[in-house]
Every structure is written in structure tokens, then in C-alpha cells.
C-alpha positions in Angstrom: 14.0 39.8 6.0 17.0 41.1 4.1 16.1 43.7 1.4 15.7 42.9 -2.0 18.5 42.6 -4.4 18.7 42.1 -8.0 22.0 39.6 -7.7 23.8 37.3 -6.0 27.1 36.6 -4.9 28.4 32.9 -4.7 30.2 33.8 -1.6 26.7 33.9 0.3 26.4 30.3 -1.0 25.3 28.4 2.2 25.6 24.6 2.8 22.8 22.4 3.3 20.6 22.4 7.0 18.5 19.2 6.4 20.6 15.7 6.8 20.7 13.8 3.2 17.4 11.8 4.2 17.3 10.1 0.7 20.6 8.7 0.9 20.0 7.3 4.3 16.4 6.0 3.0 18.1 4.5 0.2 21.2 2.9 2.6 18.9 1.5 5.0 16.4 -0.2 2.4 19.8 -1.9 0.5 20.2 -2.7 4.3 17.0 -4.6 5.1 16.1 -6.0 1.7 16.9 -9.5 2.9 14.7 -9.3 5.0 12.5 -8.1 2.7 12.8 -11.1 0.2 12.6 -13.4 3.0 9.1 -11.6 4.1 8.2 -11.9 0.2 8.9 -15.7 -0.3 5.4 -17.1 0.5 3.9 -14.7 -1.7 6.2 -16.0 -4.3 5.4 -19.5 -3.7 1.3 -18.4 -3.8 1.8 -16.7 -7.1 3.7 -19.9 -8.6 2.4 -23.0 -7.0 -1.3 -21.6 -5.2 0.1 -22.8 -2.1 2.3 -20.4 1.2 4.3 -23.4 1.3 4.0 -23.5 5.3 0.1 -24.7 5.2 -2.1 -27.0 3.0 -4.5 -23.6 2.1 -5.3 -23.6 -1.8 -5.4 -19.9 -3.0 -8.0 -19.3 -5.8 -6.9 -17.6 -8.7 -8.5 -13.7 -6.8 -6.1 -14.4 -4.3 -3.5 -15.5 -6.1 -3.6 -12.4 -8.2 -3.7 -10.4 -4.5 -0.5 -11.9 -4.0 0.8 -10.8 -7.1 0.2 -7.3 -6.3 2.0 -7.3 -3.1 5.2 -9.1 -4.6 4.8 -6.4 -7.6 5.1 -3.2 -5.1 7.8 -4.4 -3.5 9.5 -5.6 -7.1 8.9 -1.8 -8.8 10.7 -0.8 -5.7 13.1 -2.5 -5.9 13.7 -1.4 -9.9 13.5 1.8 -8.9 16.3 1.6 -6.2 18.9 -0.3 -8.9 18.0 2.0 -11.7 19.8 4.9 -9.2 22.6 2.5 -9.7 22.4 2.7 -13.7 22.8 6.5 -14.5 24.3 6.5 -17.6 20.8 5.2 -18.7 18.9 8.2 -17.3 21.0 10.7 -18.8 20.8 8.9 -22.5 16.8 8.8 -22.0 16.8 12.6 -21.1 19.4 14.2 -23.4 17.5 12.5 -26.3 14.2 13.3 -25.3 15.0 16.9 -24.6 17.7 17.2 -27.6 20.1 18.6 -25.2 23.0 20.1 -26.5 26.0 22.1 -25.1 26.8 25.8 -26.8 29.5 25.2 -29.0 26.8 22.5 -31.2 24.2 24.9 -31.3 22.7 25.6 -34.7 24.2 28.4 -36.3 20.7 29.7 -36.7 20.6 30.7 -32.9 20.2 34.0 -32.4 23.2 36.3 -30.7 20.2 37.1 -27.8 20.0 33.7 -27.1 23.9 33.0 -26.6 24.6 35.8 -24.9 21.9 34.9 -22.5 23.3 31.5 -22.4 26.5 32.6 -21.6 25.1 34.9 -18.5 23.2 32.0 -17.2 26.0 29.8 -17.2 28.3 32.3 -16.1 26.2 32.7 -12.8 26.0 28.8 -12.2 29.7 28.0 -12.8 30.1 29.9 -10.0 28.1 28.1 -7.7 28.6 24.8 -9.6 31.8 24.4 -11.3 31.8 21.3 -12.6 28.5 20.9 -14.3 27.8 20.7 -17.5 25.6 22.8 -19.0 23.0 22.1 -21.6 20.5 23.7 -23.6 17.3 22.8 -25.3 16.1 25.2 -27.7 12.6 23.6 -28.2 11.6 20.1 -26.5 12.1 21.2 -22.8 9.0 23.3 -21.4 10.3 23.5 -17.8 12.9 25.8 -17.1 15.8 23.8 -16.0 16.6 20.6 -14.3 19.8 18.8 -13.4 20.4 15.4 -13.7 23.4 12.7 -13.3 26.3 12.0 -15.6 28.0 9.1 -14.7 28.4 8.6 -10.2 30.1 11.7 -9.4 29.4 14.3 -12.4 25.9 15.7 -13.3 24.4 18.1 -16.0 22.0 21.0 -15.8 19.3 21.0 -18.7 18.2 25.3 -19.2 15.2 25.9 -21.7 14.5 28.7 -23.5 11.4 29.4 -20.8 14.7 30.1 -18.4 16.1 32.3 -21.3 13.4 34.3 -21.1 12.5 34.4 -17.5 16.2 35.8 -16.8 16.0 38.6 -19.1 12.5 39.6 -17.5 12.9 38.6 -13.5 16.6 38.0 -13.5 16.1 37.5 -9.6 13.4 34.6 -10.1 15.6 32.8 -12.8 18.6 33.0 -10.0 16.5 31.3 -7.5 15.6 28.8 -9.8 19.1 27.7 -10.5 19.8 27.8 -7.3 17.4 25.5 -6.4 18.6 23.1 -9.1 22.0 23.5 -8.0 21.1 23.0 -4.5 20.1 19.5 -5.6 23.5 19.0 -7.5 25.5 20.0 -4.0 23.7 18.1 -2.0 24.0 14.7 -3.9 19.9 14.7 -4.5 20.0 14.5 -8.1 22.0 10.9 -8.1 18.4 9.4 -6.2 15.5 11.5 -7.9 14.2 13.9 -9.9 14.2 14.4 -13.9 14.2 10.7 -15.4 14.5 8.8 -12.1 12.6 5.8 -12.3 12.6 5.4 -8.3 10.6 9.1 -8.7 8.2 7.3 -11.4 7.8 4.4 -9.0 6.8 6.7 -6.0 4.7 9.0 -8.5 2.4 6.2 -9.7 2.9 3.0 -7.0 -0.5 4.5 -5.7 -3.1 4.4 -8.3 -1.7 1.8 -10.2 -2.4 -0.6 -6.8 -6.1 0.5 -6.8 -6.9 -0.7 -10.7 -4.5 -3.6 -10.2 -6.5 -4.6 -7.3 -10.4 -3.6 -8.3 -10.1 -4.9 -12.1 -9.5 -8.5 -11.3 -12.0 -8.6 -7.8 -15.3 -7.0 -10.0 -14.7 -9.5 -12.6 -14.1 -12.1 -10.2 -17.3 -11.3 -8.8 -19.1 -11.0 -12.2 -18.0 -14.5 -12.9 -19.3 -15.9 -9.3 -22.9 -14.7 -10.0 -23.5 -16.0 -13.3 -22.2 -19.6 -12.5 -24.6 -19.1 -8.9 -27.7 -18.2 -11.2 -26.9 -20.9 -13.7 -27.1 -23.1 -10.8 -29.7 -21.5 -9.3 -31.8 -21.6 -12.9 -31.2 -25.4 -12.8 -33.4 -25.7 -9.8 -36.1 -23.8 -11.7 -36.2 -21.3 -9.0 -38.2 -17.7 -9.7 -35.6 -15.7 -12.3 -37.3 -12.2 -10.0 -36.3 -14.1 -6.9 -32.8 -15.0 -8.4 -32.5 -11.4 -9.4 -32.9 -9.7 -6.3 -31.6 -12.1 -4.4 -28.2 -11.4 -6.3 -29.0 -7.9 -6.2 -28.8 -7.5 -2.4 -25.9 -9.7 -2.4 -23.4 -7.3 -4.7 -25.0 -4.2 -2.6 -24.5 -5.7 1.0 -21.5 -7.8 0.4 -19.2 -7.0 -3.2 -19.2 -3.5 -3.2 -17.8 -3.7 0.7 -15.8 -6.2 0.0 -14.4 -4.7 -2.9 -13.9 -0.8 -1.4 -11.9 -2.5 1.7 -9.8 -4.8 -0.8 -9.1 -0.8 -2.6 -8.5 0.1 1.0 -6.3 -2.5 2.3 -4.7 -2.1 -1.3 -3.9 1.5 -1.0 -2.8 1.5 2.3 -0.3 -0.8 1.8 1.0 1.0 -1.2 0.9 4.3 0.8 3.2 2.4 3.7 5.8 1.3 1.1 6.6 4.4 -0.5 6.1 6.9 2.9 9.3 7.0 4.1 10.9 8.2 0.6 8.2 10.2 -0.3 9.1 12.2 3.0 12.7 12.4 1.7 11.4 13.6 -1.3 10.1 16.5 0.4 12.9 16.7 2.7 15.3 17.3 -0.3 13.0 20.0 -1.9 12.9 21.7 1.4 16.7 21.6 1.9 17.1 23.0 -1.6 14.7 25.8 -0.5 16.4 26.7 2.4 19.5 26.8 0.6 18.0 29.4 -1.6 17.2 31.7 1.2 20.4 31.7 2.8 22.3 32.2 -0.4 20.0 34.9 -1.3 19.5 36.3 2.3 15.6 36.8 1.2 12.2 34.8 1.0 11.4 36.8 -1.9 13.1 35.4 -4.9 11.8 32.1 -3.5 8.4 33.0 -3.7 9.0 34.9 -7.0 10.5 31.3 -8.5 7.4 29.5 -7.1 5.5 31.9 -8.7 6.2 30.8 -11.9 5.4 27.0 -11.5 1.3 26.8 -12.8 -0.9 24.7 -10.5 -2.1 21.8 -11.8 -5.2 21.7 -13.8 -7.0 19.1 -12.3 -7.0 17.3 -8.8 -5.6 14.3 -9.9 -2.3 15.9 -11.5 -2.2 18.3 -8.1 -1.8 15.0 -6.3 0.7 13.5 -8.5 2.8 16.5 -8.1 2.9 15.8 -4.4 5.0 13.0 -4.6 7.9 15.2 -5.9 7.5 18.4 -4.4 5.2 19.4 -1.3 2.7 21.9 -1.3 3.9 25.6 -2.0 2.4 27.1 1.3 3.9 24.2 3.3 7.5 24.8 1.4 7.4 28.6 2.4 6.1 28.0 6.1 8.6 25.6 6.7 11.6 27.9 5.0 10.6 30.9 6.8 9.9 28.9 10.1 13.2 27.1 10.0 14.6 30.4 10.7 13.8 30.1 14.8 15.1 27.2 17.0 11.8 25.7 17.7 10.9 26.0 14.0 14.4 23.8 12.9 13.6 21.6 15.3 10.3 20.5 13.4 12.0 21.0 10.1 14.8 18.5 11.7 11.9 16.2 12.9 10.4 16.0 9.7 11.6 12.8 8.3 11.4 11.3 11.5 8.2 11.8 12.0 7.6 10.0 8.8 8.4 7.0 10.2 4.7 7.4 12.9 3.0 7.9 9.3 3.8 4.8 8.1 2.8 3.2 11.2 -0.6 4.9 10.6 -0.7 3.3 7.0 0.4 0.0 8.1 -2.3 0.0 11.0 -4.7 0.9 8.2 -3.7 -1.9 6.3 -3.2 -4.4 9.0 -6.8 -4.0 10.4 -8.4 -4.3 7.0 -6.4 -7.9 6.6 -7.4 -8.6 9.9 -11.2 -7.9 9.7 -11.4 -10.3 7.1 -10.8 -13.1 9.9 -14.3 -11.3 11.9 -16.9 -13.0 10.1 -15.7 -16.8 10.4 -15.6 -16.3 14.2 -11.2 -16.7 14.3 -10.9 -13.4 15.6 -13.3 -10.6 17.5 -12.9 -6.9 17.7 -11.0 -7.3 20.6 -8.1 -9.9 19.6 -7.9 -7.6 16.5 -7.2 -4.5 18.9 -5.1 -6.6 20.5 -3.2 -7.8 17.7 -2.8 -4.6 16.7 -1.4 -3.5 19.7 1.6 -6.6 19.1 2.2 -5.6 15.6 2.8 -1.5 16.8 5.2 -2.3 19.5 7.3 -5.0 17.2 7.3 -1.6 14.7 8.8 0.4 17.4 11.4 -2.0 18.7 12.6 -2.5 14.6 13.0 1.1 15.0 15.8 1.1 17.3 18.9 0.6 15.0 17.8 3.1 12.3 16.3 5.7 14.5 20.2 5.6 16.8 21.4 6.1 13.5 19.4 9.7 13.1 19.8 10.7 16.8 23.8 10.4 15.8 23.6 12.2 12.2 21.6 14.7 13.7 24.6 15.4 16.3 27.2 14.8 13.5 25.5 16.6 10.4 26.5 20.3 11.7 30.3 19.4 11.1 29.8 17.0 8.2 28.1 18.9 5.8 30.7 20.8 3.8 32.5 17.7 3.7 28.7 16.3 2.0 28.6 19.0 -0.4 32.4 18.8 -1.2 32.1 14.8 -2.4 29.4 16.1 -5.0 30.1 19.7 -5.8 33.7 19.4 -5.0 33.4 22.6 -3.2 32.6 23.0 0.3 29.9 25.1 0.8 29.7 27.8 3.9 28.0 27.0 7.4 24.9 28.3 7.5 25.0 30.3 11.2 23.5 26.9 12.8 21.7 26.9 15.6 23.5 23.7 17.2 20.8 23.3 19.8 17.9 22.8 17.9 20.4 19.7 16.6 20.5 18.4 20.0 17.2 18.7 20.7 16.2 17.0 17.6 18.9 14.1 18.8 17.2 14.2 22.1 13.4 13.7 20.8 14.4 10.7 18.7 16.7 8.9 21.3 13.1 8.8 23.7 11.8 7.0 20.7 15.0 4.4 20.4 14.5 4.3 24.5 11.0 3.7 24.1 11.8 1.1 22.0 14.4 -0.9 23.4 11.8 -1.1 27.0 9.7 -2.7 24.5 12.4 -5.0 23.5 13.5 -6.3 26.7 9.9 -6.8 28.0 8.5 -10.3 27.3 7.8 -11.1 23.9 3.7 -10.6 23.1 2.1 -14.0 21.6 2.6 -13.8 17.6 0.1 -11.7 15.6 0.4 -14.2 12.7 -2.8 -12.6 11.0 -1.0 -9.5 9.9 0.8 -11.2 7.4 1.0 -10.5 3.5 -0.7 -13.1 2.6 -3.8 -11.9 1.1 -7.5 -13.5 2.9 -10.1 -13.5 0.8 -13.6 -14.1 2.3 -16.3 -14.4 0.2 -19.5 -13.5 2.8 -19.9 -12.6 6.5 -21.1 -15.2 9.1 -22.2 -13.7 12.3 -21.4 -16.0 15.4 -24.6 -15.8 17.5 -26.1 -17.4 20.7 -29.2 -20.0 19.8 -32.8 -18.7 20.6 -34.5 -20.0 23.9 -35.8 -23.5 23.7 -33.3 -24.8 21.1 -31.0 -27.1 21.6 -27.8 -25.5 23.5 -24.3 -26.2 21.8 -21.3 -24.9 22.9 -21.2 -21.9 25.1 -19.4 -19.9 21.9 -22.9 -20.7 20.2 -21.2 -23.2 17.6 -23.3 -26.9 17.7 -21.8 -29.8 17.6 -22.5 -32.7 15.3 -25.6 -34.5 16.0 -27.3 -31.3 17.6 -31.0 -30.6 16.0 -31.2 -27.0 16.2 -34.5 -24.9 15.5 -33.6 -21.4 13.3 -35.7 -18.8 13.3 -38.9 -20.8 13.7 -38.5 -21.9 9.9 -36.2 -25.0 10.2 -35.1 -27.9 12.4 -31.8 -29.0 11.5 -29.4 -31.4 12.0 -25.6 -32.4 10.9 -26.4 -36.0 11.2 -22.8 -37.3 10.1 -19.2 -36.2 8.6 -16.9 -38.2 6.6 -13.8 -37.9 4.8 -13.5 -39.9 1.6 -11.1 -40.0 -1.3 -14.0 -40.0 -3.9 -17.5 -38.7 -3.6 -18.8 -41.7 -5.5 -18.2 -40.7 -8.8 -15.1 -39.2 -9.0 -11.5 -38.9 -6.9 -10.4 -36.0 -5.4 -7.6 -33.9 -6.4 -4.2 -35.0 -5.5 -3.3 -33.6 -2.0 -7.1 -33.0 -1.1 -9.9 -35.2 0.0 -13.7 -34.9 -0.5 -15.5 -33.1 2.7 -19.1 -35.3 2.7 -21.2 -33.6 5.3 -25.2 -35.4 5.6 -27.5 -33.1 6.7 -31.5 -33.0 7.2 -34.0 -30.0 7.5 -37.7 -29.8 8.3 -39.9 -26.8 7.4 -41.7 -26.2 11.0 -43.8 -23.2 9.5 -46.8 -22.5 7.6 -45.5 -21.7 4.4 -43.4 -23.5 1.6 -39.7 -22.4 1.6 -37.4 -22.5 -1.6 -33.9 -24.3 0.2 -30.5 -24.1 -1.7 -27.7 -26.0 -0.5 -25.1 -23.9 -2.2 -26.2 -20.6 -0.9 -27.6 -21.7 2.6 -24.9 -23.7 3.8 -21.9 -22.5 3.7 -18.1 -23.9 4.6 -15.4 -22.3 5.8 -11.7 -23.2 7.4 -10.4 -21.6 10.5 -8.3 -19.2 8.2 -11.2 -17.7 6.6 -10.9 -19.4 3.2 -14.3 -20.3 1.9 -15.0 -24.1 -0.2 -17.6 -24.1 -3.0 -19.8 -27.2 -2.9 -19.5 -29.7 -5.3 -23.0 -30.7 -6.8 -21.6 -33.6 -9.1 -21.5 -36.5 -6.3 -23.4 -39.9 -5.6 -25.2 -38.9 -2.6 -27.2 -35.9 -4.1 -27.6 -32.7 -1.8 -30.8 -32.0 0.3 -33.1 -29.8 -2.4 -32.4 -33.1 -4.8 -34.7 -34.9 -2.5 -37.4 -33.0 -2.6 -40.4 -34.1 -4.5 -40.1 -32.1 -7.9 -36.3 -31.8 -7.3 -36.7 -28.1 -7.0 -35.9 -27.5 -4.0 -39.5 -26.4 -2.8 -40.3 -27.6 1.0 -43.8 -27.6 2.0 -44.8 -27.2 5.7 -43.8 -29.9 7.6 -42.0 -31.3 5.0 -38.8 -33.0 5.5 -35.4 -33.5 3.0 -32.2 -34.5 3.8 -29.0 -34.9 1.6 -25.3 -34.8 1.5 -23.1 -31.6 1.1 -19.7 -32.5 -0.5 -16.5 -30.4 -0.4 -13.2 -30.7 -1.7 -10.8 -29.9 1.1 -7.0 -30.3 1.1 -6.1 -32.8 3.2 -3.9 -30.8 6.0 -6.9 -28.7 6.7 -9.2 -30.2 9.5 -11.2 -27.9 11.7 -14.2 -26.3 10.0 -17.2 -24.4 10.7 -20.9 -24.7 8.8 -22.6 -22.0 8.8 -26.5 -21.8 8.2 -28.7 -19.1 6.5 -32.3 -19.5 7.7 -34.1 -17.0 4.7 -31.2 -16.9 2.3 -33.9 -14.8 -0.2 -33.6 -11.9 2.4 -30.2 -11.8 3.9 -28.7 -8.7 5.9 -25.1 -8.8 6.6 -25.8 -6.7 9.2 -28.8 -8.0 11.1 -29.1 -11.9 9.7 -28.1 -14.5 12.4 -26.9 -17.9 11.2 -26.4 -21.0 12.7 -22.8 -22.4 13.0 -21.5 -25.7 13.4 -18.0 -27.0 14.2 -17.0 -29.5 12.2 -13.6 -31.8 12.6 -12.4 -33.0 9.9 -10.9 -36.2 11.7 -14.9 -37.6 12.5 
């Protein structure tokens, strides 16, 4: 490490190691955004009309509103990305929030300590920065300086009188400061992010936003679904205790799951969004640091100048800071680190690399869609795996084009970057003593990955892993497929019964789908247009010793082959089984018999279904309660 000095000379002025990662980020999302809109259309057409458009699947409001929040992340994105576009508005919003004004319309008032300051400060970054204008703020401005764009090719550097004061007490601290700002300003960063970007904002706060947009609508969804169950449930006059707890169990085994993988699946899918340009966030900071070393020839004005920054008070704010600028520790190993081949290799690789942890997010998010599908019986842990497996290698083959694109910028960059700094600073700046190798390593590392990737192209295409798609799968409890108990009836060999099957559960109940019919009308009134009423007749006997409370609602339950649960619909002409019984309370002596129609609205595309069966709905596990599943076809 050089020694210390207390100035420095804009001759030493280095140009940037790192590629301009947020430009290409930016280039190749303007790149792919048709694709993008094209991905984004069924969620449009959810949002709007309740229906994908490609199926006859009728999206309840919950899911709906799930579909709204994917189309909005991608939508602030997008924002963000054409506000970069509008900078004229940026640098109103910021000159007029700060009260920027250049030196000659400074009060008179100012004190001859202050300009002379000014004129010292401004002095030392003409020389590095020749063409931007300066600006002061006397009082709004609390950080020390910031630069920011003026129209496509000029930009302006805000200094507060925090900076004033820091120069006249650690001149060398202030320097590295402005450096750092300037750094941004040569190497075009300041166009994309930082003070007043909205793409910034979008990154900052895509995140937490997802989580309340998410959890606010599900718990009130869920709120609503319990009180019209229990004014059901009431209307049968069945114990208010035994309504209570069953309800209870129900939001402990079931809602709050459901609702912390919905958070999950929700903030995973934010994380994978904004990844990529987070990492070029950081890349940019990390450039600018560098740039600081090798203009001062010293790690110790940098750590002076991150000195001054205060951490954040609380966690929270510490994590919102980390979407603009990485950890300090992680900034200074990477700077000092950077210094060795091996060490500019991984500072090289880090962007890259970015791209394996958004495959990490979108496995995340893709295998919290996908377990959704588990209960119903569509898919099993291993045709998830599976799936999975698809879905990684169609990531790495859409890899290919952009990652050739690195491997040849990485082999380019060394000769174009004073032509870079010279289209924004309009000066080049001077080679840094490059270590070309650990450029063709870096080229070499990410070329295995486009290699990798093309095998994966050429091989035969894997069957389609339609599951993963954005459209959002709402499930509202978990079957569990399992084989029937010795001496019962046998079904199929997946342990699903056919129609017409009597089927002993748990020694409580004989059942038995006696007959399925599709009908415009369930007697009293017609079905929606584009759906059809579901009539299924069913009949139980209590084979044990005891009386049994039955509830058609919450015992039988219907699901399609998609996952998408139908609610029963009690008002019909055929009444359902607990109507039958003798005080129409559903109460079922031993050796008691009812029998009664269960009537769904389906649409009329939809035919395959299964009926599922919950034996002792008053004590239902999730986890260790077997039910009883029929198939049923729609067509019968």
C-alpha cells in the first residue's frame, strides 16, 4: 500500500476495471421485453376478464388479485427503466428538493469561508470532471454530495455544506468522496441510478411492498371464508365450541401455511426480478471504489470516506441500504483483493455470477407454485423435482446469447474503456496497469457456461414444465392421496375410486358416489353463462357406535385437475345429505343412513375432477388425516 498523502493529482486518474454492467442490464432487458409482455398477457387477461384465456379456469377474486401483483412487478420495472429515459425530470425533482444553486446565485449572506471552500472543492473536481456543473445546497442536503443527470450527455454534482466542512477537517476523506461521485459521472452510472432514479426506488422497495401486497388481501380473504363457513355451519345448529375449534385448527394447520408460502412464493419472485440489477448496482459502487484507489494509490482515503457514512439505525433501513450500495466490509475486501489476478477474476465474475442467484430465486419461487399442485394428487415430489430440473436447464440454454455477449466484453473492455469514459466525461481516463489475463480467464469461465448451455440446447427438448407458470394457484386445503385400508373395496391402483365404489373410511362411514350428472340448472336456478351445475348424489352410513355430526361443505370437497377448488352450492332442488337427516341437522346415529346431492358450479370446459372425503372433519391433521378420493368425469 502506497503511503499516505494529503492530495491528489488528476494525472493518477485511472479508468474504470469493472465492464458497465448496468448499461448492459438495462440493454438486454429493452432487449427481451417482448418477450416479457408476451409472458405477461394471461395475467393481463386474469386481472381483466377472471379467465388465462387458453383454459375455461375461473379465477376468484384472491387469485385474481395474485395476478395483479405479478403484472405490477414487472410494470414498476418497467417505469423505472423509461424514467432513465426522462432525465430532465429527475434533475427538476432534485434541484428543487435540495434548493440547488450554482455560486454566482448564492445569497450574499454566505460567508467568505464558505466560498472559498467552494471554490477549492470545485477547483479539485473540474479537474477530474470538466464538464460538470457544480451545485451547492446551503441547508436541504444532509449527504455530502451526489451527482446526478442533466439532460443525456451532461450531469451535475450536488456538494452540501457537510462536504464543506468535512474538506476543511479530512481534506483527504472529502477527496475520496468526490472521487467516488465522479467515478459514477465517468463511467456513465449516474444516467441509470442513484440520487432521484426511480429504477433505484423500484429496486429499493419492489421487495417489501410484494410481501404486504400479497398477505393484506390473502388474511382478509381468509377472514371472509370462515365467517360465511360458520354462518353455514350455525345454520345446521351444530355446537358453536365445536365450530370454534374446529376453525381454529383449520387457520393453524392450513392459513397461516398457506399464507407464509404465498409471502414466500411472493418474495422470491420479487427477489428474481430485481437480482440481476441489484448486482449491477453493486458492481457500479465497486467500480467507483476501485477507481478511488488507483487514483489515490491508497486504501486509506477509502476507508476514511466510508468512515463517515453512519450505519443505519435499525435492521430494516440496513437492508434497504443494500440495494444501493453493498456492505462496507465486502466493498473493501473486494477493492483490496482486486489487486491480485485471482482476486479480479472474482471481482470480474461478479455480475456473472448473479445470473446462478437468480436461478436460486426462481427455483425458490417455482417450487412454491409447484407444491401447490401436491395436495390434489396432479403432481408428487418427484415430477416436481423433475420439473424443476426442465425449468433449470431451459434457464441455462436462455443464457447462451447474453452470457457470449460477457465472455466478448470481457475480452473487449481492456481496450474500450477510455473510449467508455471519454463518451461521458469527455476525457479519456488512464489504463489502470490491467492484468489482461485475469480478463481472459474471466472470458474463459463464462464461455463453459454458454458451452454448457448450448449441449443443453441441441439435446432433445424435455416434456413442458407448464406448472411453472405465472399464473398464480390458489388451493384452498390439502388432500392426501392414500391407498384404501384392507377389506375395502379396491379402486384404482393410484387409490382414487371410481363411481359406484362403496368404500368403508376409517371404520366410521360406508360411502358411495352413486351417480354424476351435468345439468344446466340445479332445479331452481340456471347456471352461469359458460358454466354448468356439477350434481354429484352421494350416500353415507355411520357403521360405528357413536352419533357423528356430517357436513357436506366441509367433508366433501371438489377439486379440478389444476388445483382450483369449487365451493358447494347449498341452494338446489335436490337438498345435500345432512338435509336428510331426521332433525335436518346433520346428526347421524349409528347405523343410520342419509343420502343427498352435492351441487357445483363448474365451467363447462373443465371435466376431470376429483372428490375428496374427510372421515372426522372435527379433528383434521393436514399432516396425518387420510381421505378418501374419487375421480370423477365430468362427461358421465
Amino acid at each position: 500500500m502506497a503511503a499516505r498523502s494529503d492530495t491528489v493529482t488528476p494525472e493518477a486518474a485511472r479508468s474504470g476495471v469493472l465492464p458497465p454492467w448496468l448499461w448492459f442490464w438495462l440493454i438486454v432487458y429493452i432487449v427481451g421485453f417482448s418477450a416479457l409482455f408476451e409472458n405477461e398477457k394471461p395475467n393481463f387477461l386474469i386481472i381483466i376478464s377472471g379467465s388465462d384465456g387458453t383454459s375455461s379456469i375461473a379465477y376468484n377474486f384472491v387469485e385474481r388479485w395474485v395476478s395483479g401483483g405479478v403484472v405490477l412487478n414487472d410494470l414498476v420495472l418497467f417505469i423505472g427503466v423509461l424514467a432513465v429515459f426522462l432525465p430532465w425530470l429527475r434533475t427538476l425533482y432534485l434541484e428543487r428538493k435540495f434548493e440547488l444553486a450554482d455560486r454566482a446565485t448564492l445569497p450574499a449572506i454566505t460567508s467568505p469561508m464558505t466560498l472559498q471552500t467552494l471554490d477549492e472543492v470545485s477547483n479539485f473536481i473540474r479537474e477530474y470532471a470538466p464538464d460538470v456543473i457544480i451545485k451547492y445546497s446551503a441547508v436541504k442536503l444532509q449527504d455530502y454530495a451526489f451527482v446526478y443527470p442533466i439532460g443525456y450527455r451532461r450531469a451535475g454534482i450536488a456538494l452540501s455544506a457537510p462536504l464543506l466542512a468535512l474538506w476543511r477537517k479530512d481534506r483527504l476523506a472529502a477527496q475520496a468522496i468526490l472521487l467516488h461521485e465522479i467515478a459514477h459521472y465517468r463511467h456513465g452510472d449516474t444516467f441509470i441510478v442513484g440520487a432521484g432514479s426511480l429504477l433505484e426506488a423500484v429496486v429499493k422497495y419492489l421487495v417489501p411492498f410484494n410481501a404486504l401486497f400479497i398477505v393484506i388481501p390473502l388474511v382478509l380473504s381468509f377472514i371472509v371464508e370462515h365467517v360465511q363457513e360458520i354462518q353455514s355451519e350455525m345454520k345446521l345448529a351444530i355446537d358453536v365450541h365445536t365450530i370454534i375449534a374446529y376453525h381454529l385448527q383449520h387457520v393453524i394447520t392450513f392459513d397461516i401455511p398457506s399464507l407464509f408460502l404465498a409471502v414466500l412464493q411472493s418474495l422470491f419472485r420479487a427477489a428474481m426480478i430485481i437480482t440481476l440489477v441489484l448486482i449491477a448496482i453493486w458492481c457500479a459502487e465497486l467500480n467507483a471504489d476501485r477507481f478511488v484507489m488507483d487514483t489515490t494509490h491508497s486504501t486509506q482515503a477509502l476507508a476514511q470516506a466510508m468512515e463517515q457514512h453512519a450505519a443505519p439505525r435499525s435492521w430494516w433501513r440496513w437492508l434497504l441500504s443494500r440495494t444501493s450500495h453493498p456492505p462496507i466490509r465486502m466493498r473493501q475486501w473486494f477493492v483490496q483483493q482486486s489487486q491480485s489476478t485471482v482476486g479480479l477474476v472474482l471481482f470480474l465474475l461478479i455480475f456473472p455470477a448473479a445470473s446462478f442467484v437468480r436461478l436460486f430465486f426462481l427455483i425458490g419461487w417455482a417450487f412454491g407454485n409447484l407444491l401447490d399442485f401436491l395436495p390434489s394428487g396432479v403432481m408428487s415430489i418427484g415430477s416436481i423435482g423433475a420439473t424443476l430440473g426442465i425449468g433449470i436447464i431451459y434457464y441455462l440454454e436462455a443464457l447462451v446469447p447474453s452470457w457470449i455477449a460477457m465472455a466478448a466484453l470481457f475480452l473487449l473492455w481492456p481496450f474500450l474503456t477510455r473510449l467508455w469514459e471519454r463518451l461521458f466525461a469527455r476525457i479519456p481516463g488512464r489504463l489502470v496497469n490491467i492484468k489482461y489475463r485475469a480478463y481472459v480467464l474471466s472470458a474463459g469461465i463464462v464461455a463453459c457456461v454458454c458451452l454448457l448451455g448450448f449441449v443443453l440446447s441441441i439435446l432433445p427438448t424435455p416434456a413442458s414444465a407448464s406448472a411453472t407458470s405465472d399464473q398464480p394457484v390458489v388451493v384452498k386445503r390439502s388432500p392426501v392421496v392414500t391407498q384404501n385400508s384392507p377389506g375395502v373395496t379396491q379402486g384404482s391402483s393410484s387409490g382414487h375410486f371410481q363411481v359406484g365404489k362403496q368404500v368403508k373410511v376409517a371404520d366410521m362411514w360406508i360411502v358411495q358416489v352413486t351417480q354424476v350428472q351435468i345439468q344446466s340448472d340445479n332445479g331452481l336456478t340456471a347456471a352461469t353463462p359458460g358454466k354448468a351445475y356439477l350434481a354429484i348424489d352421494v350416500s353415507l352410513k355411520n357403521i360405528s357406535a357413536q352419533s357423528y355430526t356430517f357436513s357436506s361443505s366441509l367433508q366433501f370437497i371438489l377439486h379440478d385437475l389444476q388445483g382450483v377448488q369449487y365451493d358447494q352450492t347449498f341452494i338446489a332442488a335436490v337438498p345435500p345429505p345432512e338435509l336428510s337427516t331426521p332433525a335436518h341437522d346433520g346428526r347421524v346415529a349409528p347405523g343410520a343412513s342419509i343420502h343427498g346431492r352435492l351441487t357445483y358450479e363448474i365451467p363447462v370446459g373443465i371435466h376431470q375432477f376429483t372428490l375428496s372425503f374427510e372421515a372426522d372433519w372435527l379433528n383434521y391433521d393436514p399432516a396425518t388425516s387420510q381421505l378418501t378420493i374419487w375421480d370423477i368425469n365430468a362427461h358421465t
